[in-house]
C-alpha positions in Angstrom: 84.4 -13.9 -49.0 81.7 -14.5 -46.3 81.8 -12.6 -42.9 80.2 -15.6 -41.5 81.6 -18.6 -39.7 82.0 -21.6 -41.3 79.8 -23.8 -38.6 76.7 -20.8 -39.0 76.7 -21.7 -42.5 77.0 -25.6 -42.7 73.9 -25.4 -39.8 72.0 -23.5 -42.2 72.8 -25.8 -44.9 71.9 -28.8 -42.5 68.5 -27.1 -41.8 67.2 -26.5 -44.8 68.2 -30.1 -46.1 65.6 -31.0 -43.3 63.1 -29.0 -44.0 63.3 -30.2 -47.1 63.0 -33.7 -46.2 60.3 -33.0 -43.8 57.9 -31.3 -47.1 59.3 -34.3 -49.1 57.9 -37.0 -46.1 54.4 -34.8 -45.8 53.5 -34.1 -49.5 53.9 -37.9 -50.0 52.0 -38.8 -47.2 49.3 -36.6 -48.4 49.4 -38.0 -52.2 49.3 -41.6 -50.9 45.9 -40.6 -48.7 47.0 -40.1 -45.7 47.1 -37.1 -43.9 50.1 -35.2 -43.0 49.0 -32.9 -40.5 48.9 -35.7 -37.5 51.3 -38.4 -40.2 48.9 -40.5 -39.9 49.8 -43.0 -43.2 46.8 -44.6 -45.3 47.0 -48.2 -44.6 47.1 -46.5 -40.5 43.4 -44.3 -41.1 40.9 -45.4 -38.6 39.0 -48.7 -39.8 35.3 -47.6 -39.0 35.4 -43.6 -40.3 38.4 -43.9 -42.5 39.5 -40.4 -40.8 43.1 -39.7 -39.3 44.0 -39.3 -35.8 43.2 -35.3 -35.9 40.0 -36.3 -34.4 38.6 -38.5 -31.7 36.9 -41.5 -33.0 35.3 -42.3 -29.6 31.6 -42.5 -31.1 33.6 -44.9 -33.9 32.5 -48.4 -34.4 35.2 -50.8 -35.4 33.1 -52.7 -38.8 32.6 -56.4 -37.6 34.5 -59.1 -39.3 33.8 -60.7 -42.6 33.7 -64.2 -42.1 
């Protein structure tokens, strides 16, 4: 029998389940390129650098439009 209470246990059970999902959202991120640090998703990397949003991209130059 468990000394503790019922609601301890069921928020510990809740926590983990999203911890779990939160490793489950970042390691797909990661193996779809993108980056999970920042969740920055692949098809969202920056257009000029192809880098995430962990750094500035003030010196970036957005590539000119193929016509």
């Amino acid at each position: 029998m468990s000394t503790q209470p019922e609601a301890a246990t069921s928020r510990r059970a809740l926590d983990a389940l999203i911890d779990w999902l939160i490793a489950e959202d970042e390691a797909e991120t990661e193996a779809t390129g993108g980056c999970p640090a920042c969740d920055t998703q692949a098809i969202e990397m920056c257009v000029a650098c192809g880098s995430c949003r962990c750094d500035r991209h003030d010196t970036c130059t957005r590539p000119a439009q193929e016509a």
